[in-house]
PDB file of N, CA, C and O in Angstrom:
ATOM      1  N   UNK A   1      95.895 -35.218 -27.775  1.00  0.00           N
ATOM      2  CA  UNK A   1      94.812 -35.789 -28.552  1.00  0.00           C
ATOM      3  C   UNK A   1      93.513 -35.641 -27.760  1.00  0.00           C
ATOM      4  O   UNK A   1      93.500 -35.905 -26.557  1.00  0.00           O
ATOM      5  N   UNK A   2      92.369 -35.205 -28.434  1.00  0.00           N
ATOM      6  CA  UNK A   2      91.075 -34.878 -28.076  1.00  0.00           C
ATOM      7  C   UNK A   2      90.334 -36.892 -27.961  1.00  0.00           C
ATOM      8  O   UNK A   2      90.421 -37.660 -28.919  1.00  0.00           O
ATOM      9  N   UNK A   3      89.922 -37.148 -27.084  1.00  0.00           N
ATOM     10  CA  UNK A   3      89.057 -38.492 -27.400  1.00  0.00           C
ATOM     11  C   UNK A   3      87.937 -38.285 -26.835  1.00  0.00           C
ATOM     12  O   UNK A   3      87.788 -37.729 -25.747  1.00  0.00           O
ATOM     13  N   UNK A   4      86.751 -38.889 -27.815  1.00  0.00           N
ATOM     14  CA  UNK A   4      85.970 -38.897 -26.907  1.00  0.00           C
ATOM     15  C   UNK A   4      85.161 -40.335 -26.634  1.00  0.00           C
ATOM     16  O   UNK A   4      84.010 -40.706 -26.864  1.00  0.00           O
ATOM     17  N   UNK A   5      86.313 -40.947 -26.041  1.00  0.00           N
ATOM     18  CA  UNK A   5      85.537 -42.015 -24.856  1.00  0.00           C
ATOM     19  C   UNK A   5      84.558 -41.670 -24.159  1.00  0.00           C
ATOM     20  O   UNK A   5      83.488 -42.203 -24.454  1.00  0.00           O
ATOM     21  N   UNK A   6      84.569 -40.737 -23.081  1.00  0.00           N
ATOM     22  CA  UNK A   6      83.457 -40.320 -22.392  1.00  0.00           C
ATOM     23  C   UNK A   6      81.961 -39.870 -23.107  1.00  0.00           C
ATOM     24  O   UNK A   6      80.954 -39.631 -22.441  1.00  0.00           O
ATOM     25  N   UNK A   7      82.020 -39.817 -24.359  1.00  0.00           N
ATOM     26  CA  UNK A   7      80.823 -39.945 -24.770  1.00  0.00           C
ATOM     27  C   UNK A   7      79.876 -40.870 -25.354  1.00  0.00           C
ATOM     28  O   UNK A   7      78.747 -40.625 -25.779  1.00  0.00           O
ATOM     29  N   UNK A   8      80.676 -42.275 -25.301  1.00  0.00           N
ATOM     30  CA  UNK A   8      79.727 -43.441 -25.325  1.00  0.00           C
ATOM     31  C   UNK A   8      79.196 -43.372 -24.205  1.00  0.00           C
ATOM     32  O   UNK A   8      78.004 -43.081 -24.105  1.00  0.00           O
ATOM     33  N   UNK A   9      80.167 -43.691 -22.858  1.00  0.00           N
ATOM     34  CA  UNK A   9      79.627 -43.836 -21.929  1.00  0.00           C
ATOM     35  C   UNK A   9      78.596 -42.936 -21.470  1.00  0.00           C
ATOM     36  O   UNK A   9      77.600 -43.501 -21.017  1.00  0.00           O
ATOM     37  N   UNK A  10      78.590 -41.606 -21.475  1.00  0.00           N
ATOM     38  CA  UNK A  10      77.245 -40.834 -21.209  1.00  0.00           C
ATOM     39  C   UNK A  10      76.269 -41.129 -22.105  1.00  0.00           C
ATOM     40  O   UNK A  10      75.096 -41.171 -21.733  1.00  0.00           O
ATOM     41  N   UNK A  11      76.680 -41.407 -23.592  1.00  0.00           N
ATOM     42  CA  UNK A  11      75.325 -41.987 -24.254  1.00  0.00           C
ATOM     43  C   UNK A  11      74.577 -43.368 -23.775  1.00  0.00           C
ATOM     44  O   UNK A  11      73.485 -43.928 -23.864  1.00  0.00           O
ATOM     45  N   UNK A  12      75.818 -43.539 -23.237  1.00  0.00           N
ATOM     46  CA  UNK A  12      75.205 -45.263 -22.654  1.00  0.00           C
ATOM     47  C   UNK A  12      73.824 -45.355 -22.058  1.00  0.00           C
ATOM     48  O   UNK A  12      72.808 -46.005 -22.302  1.00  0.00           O
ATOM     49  N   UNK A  13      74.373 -44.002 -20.747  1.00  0.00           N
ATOM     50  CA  UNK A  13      73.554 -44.120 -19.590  1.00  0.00           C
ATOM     51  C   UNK A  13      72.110 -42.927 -19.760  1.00  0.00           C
ATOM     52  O   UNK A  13      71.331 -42.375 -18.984  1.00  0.00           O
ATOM     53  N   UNK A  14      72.285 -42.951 -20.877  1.00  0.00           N
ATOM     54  CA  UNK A  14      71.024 -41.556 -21.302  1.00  0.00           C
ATOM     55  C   UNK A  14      70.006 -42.338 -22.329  1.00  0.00           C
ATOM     56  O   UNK A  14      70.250 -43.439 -22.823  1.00  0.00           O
ATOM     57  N   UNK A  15      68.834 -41.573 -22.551  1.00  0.00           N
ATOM     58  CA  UNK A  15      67.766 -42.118 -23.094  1.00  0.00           C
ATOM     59  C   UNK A  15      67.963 -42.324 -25.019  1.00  0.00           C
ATOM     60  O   UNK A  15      67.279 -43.133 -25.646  1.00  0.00           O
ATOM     61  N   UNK A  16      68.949 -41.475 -25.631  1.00  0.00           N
ATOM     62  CA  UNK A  16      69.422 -41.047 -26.419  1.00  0.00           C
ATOM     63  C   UNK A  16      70.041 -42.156 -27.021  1.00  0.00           C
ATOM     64  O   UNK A  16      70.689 -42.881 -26.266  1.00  0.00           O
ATOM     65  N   UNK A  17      69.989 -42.435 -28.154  1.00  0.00           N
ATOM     66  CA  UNK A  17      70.710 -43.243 -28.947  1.00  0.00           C
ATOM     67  C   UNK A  17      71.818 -42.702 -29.938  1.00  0.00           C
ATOM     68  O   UNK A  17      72.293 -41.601 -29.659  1.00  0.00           O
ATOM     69  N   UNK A  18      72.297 -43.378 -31.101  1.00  0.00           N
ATOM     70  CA  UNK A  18      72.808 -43.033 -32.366  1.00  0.00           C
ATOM     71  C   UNK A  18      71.745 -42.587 -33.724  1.00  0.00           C
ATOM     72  O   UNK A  18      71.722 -41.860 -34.717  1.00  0.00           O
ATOM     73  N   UNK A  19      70.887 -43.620 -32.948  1.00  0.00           N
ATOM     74  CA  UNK A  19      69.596 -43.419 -34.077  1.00  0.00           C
ATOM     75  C   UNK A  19      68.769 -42.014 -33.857  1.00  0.00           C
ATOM     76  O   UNK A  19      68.387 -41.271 -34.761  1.00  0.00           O
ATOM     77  N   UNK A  20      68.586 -41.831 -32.485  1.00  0.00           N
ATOM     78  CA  UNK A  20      67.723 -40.899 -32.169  1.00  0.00           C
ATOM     79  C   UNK A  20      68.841 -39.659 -32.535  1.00  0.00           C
ATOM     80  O   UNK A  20      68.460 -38.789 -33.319  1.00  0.00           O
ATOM     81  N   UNK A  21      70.192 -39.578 -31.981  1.00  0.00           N
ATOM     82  CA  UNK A  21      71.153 -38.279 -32.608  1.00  0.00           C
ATOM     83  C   UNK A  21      70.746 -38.181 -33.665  1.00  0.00           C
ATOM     84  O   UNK A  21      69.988 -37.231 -33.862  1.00  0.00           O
ATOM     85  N   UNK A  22      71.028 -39.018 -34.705  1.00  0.00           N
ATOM     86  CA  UNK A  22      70.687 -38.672 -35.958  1.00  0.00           C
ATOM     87  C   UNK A  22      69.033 -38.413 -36.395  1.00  0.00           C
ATOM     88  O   UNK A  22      68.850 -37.304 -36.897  1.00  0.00           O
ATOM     89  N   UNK A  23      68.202 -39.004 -36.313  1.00  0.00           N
ATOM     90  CA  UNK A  23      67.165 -38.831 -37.154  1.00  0.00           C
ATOM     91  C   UNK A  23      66.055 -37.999 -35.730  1.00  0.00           C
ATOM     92  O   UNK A  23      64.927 -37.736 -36.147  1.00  0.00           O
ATOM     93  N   UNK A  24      66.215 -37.747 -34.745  1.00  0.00           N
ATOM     94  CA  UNK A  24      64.934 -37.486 -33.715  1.00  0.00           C
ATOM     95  C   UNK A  24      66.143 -35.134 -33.941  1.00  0.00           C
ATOM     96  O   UNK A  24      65.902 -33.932 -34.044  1.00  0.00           O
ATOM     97  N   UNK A  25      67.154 -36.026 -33.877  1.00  0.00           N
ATOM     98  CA  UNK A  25      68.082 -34.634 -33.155  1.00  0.00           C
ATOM     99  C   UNK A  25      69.004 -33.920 -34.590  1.00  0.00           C
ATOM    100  O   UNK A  25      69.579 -32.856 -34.364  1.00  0.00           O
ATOM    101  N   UNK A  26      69.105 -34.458 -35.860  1.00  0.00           N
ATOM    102  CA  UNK A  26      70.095 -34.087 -36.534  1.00  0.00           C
ATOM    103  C   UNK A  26      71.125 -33.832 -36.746  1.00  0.00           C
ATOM    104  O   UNK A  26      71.530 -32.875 -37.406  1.00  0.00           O
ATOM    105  N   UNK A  27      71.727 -34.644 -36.223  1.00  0.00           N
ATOM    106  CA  UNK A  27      73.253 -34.824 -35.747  1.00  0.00           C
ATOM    107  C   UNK A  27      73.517 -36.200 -37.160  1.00  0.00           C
ATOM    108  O   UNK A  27      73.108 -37.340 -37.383  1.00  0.00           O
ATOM    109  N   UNK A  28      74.422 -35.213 -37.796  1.00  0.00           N
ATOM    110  CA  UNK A  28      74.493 -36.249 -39.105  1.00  0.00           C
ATOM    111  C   UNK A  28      75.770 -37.365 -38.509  1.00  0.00           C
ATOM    112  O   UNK A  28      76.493 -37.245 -37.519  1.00  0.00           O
ATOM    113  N   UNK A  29      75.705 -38.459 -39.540  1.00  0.00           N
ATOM    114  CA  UNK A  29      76.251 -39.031 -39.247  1.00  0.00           C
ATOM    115  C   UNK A  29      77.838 -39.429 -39.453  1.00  0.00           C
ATOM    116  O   UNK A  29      78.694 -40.198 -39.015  1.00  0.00           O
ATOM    117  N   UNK A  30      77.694 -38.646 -40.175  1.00  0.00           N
ATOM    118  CA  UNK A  30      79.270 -38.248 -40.215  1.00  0.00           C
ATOM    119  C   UNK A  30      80.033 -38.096 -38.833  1.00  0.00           C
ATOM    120  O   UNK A  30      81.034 -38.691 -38.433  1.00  0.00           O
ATOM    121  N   UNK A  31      79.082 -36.899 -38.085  1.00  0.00           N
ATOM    122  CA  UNK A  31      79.722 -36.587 -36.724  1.00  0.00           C
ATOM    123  C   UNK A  31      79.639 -37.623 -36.087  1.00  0.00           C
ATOM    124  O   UNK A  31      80.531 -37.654 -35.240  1.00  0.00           O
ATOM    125  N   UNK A  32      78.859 -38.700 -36.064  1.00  0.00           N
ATOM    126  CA  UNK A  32      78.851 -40.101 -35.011  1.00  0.00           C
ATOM    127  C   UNK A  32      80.332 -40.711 -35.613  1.00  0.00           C
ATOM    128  O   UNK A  32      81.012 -41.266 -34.749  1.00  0.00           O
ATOM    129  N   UNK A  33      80.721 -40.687 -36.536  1.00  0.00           N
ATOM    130  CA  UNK A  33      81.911 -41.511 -37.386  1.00  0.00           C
ATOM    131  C   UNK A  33      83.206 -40.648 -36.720  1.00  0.00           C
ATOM    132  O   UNK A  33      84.149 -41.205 -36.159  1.00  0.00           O
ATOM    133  N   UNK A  34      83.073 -39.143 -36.890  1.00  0.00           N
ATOM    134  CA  UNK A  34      84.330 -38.463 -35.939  1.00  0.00           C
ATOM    135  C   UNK A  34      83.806 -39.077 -34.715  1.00  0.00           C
ATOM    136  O   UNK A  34      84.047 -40.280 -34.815  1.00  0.00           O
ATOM    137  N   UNK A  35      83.215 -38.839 -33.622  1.00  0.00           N
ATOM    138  CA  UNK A  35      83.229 -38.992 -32.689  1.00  0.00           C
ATOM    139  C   UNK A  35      83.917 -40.609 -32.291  1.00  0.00           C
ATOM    140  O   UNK A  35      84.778 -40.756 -31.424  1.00  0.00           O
ATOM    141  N   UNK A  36      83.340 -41.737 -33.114  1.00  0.00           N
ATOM    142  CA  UNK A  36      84.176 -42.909 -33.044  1.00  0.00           C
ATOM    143  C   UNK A  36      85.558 -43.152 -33.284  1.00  0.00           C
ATOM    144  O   UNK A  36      86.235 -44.168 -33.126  1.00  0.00           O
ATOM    145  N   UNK A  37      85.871 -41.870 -33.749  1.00  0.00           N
ATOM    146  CA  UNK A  37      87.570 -42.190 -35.177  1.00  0.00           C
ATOM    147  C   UNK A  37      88.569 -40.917 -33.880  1.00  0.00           C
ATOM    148  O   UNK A  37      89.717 -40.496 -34.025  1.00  0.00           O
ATOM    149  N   UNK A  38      87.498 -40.589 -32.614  1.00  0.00           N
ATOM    150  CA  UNK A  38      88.405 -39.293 -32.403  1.00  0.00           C
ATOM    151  C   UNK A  38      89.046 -37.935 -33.288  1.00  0.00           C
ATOM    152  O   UNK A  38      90.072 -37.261 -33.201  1.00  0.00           O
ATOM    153  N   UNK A  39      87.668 -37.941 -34.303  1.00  0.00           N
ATOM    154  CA  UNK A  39      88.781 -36.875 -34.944  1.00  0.00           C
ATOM    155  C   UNK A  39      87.908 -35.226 -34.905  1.00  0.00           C
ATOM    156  O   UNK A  39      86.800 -34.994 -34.419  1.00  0.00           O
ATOM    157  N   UNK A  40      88.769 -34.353 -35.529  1.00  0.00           N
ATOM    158  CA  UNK A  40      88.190 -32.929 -34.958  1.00  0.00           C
ATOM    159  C   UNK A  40      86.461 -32.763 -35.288  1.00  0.00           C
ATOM    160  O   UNK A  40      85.714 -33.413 -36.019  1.00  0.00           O
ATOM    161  N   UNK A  41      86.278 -31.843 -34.589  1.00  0.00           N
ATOM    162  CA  UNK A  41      84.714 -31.269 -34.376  1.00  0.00           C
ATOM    163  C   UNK A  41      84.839 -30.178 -34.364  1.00  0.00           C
ATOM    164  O   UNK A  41      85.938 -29.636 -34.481  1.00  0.00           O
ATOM    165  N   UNK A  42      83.242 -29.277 -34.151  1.00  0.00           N
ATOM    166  CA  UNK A  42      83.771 -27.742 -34.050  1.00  0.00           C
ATOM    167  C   UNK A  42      82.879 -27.526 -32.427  1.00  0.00           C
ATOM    168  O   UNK A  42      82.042 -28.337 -32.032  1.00  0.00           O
ATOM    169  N   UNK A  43      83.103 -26.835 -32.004  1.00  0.00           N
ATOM    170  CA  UNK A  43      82.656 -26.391 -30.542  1.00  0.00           C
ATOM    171  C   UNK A  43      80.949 -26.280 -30.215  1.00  0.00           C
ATOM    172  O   UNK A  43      80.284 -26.485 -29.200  1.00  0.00           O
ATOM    173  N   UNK A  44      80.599 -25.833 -31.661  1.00  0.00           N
ATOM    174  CA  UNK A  44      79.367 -25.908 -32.075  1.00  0.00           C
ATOM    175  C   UNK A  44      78.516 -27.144 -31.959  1.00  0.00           C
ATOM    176  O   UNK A  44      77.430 -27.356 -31.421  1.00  0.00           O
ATOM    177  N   UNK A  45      79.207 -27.757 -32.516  1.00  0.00           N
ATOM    178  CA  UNK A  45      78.569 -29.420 -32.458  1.00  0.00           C
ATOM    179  C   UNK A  45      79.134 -29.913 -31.354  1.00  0.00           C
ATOM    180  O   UNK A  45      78.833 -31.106 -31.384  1.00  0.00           O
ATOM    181  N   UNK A  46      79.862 -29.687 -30.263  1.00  0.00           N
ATOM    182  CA  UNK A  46      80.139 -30.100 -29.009  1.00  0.00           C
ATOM    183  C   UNK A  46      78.776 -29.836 -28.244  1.00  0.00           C
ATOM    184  O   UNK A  46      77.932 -30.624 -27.819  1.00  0.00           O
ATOM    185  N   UNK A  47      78.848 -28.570 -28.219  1.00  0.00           N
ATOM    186  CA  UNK A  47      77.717 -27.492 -27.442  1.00  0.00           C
ATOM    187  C   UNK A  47      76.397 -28.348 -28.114  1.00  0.00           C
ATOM    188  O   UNK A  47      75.739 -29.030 -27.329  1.00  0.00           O
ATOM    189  N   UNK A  48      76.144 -28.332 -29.029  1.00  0.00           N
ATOM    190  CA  UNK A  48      74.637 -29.210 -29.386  1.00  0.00           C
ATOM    191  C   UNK A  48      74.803 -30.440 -28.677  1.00  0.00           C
ATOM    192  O   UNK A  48      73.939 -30.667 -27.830  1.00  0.00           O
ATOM    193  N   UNK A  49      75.990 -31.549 -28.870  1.00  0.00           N
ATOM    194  CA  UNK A  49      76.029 -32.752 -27.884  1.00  0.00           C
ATOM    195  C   UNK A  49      75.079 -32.348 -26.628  1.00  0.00           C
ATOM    196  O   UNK A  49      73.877 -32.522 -26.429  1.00  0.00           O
ATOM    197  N   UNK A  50      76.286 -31.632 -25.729  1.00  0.00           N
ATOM    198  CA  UNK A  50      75.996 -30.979 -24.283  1.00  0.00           C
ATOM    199  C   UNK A  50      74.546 -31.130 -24.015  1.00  0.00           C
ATOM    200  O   UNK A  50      73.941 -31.931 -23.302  1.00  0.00           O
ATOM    201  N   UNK A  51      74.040 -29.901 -24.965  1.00  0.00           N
ATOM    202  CA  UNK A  51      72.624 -29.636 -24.917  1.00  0.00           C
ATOM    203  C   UNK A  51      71.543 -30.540 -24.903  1.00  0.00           C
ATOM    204  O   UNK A  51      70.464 -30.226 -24.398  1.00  0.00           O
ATOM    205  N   UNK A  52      71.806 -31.935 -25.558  1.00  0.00           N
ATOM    206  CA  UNK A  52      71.143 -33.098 -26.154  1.00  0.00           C
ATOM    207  C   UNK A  52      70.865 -33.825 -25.055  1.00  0.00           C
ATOM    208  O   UNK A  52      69.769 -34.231 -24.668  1.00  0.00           O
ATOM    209  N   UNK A  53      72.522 -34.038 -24.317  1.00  0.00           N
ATOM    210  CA  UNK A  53      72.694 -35.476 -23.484  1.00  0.00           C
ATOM    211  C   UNK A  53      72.357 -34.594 -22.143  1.00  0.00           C
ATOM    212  O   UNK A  53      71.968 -35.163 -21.123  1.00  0.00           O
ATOM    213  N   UNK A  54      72.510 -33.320 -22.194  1.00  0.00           N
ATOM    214  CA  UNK A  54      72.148 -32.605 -20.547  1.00  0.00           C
ATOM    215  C   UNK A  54      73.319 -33.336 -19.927  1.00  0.00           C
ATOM    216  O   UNK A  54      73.305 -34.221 -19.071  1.00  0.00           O
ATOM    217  N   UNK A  55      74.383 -32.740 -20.583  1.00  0.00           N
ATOM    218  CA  UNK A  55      75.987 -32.887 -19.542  1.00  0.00           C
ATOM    219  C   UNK A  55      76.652 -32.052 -19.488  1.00  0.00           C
ATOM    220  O   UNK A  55      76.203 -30.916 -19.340  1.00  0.00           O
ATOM    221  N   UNK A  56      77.926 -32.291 -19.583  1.00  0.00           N
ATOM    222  CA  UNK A  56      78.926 -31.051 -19.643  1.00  0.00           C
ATOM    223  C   UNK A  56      80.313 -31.881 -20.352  1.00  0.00           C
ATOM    224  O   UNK A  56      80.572 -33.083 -20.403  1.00  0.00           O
ATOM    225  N   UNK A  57      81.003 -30.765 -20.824  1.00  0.00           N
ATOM    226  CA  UNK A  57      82.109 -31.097 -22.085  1.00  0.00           C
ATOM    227  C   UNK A  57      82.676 -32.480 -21.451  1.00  0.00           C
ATOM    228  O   UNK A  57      82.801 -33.508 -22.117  1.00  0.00           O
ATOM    229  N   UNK A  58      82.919 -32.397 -20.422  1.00  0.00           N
ATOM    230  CA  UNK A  58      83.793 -33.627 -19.849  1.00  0.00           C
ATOM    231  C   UNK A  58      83.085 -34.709 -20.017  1.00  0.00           C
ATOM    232  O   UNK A  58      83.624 -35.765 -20.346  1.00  0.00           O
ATOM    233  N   UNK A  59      82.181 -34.632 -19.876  1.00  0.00           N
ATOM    234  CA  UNK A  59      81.056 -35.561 -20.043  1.00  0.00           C
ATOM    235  C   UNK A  59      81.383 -36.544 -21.490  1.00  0.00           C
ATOM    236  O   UNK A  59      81.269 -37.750 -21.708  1.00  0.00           O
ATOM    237  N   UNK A  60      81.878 -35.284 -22.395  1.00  0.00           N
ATOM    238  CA  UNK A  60      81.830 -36.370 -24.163  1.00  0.00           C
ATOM    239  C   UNK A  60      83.117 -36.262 -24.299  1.00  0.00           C
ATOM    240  O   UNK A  60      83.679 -37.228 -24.815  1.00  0.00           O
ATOM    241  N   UNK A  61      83.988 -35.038 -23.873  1.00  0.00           N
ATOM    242  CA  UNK A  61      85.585 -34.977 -24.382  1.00  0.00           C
ATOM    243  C   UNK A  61      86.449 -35.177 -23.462  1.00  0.00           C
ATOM    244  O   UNK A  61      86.210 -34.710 -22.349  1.00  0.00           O
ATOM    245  N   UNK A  62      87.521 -35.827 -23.660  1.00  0.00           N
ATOM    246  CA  UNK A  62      88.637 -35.309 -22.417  1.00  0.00           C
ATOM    247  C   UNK A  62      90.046 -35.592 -23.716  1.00  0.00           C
ATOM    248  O   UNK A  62      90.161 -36.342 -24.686  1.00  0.00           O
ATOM    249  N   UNK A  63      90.886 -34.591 -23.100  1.00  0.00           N
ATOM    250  CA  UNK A  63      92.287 -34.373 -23.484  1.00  0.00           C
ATOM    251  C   UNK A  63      93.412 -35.290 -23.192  1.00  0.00           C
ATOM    252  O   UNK A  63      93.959 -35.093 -22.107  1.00  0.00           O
ATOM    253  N   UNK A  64      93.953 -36.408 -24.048  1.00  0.00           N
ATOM    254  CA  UNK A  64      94.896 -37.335 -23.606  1.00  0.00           C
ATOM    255  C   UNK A  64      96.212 -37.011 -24.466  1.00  0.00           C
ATOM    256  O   UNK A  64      96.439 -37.186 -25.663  1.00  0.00           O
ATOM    257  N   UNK A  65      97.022 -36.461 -23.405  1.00  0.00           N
ATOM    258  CA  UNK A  65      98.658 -35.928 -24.237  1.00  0.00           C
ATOM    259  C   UNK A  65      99.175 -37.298 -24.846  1.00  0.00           C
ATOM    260  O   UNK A  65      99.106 -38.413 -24.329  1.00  0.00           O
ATOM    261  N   UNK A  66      99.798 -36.876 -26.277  1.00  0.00           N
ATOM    262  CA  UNK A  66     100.002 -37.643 -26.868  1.00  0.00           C
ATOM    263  C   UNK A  66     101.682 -37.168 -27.047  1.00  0.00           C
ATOM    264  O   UNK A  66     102.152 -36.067 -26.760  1.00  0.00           O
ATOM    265  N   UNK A  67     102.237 -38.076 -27.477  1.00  0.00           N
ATOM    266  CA  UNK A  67     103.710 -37.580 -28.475  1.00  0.00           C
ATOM    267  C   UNK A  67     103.511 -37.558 -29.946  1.00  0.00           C
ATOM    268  O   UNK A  67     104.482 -37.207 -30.615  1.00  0.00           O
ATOM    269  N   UNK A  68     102.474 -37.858 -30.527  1.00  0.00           N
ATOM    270  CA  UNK A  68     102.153 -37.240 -31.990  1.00  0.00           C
ATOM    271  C   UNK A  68     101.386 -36.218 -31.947  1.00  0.00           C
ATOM    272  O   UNK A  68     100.875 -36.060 -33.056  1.00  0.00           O
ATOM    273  N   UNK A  69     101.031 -35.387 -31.149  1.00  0.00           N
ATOM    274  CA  UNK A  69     100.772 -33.948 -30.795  1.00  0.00           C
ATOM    275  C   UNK A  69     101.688 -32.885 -32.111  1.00  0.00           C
ATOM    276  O   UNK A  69     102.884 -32.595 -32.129  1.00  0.00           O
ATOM    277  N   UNK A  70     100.756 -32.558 -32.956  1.00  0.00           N
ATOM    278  CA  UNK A  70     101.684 -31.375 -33.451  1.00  0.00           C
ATOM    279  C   UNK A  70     101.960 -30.115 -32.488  1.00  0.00           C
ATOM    280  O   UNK A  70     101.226 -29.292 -31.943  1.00  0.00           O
ATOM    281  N   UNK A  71     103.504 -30.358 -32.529  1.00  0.00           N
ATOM    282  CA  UNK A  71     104.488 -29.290 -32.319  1.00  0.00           C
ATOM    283  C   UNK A  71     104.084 -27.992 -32.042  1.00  0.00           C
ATOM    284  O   UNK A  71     103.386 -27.554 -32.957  1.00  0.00           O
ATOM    285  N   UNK A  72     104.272 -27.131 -31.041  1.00  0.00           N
ATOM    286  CA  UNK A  72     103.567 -25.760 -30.963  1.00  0.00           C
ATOM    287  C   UNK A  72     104.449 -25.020 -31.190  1.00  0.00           C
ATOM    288  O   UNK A  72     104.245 -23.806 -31.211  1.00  0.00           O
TER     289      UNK A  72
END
């Protein structure tokens, strides 16, 4: 499972809000709702995060193995 915990916390500590993602940066809000719910994104809108908060992927995502992992 993809979570991204680590990206409150870098939003925490950055000048950047929810408000400002959305209305300063265009980051709809839908994507604030995945980002809370953990659910998929596309790399694209990762990479715009990145670009926004001036971090790096780890920064908003990290990978937590799950056992409801679909099956490879």
């Amino acid at each position: 499972m993809i979570s991204y915990s680590p990206f409150w916390e870098t939003l925490k500590n950055s000048p950047e809000t929810t408000y400002t993602l959305i209305n300063k940066h265009h980051i709809s809000s839908a994507t604030i709702d995945k980002l809370r719910k953990n659910k998929p994104m596309t790399t694209t809108t990762l990479n715009d995060l990145c670009r926004i908060l001036n971090c790096n992927l780890q920064d908003i995502a990290t990978y937590i193995p799950s056992d409801t992992d679909q099956p490879l």
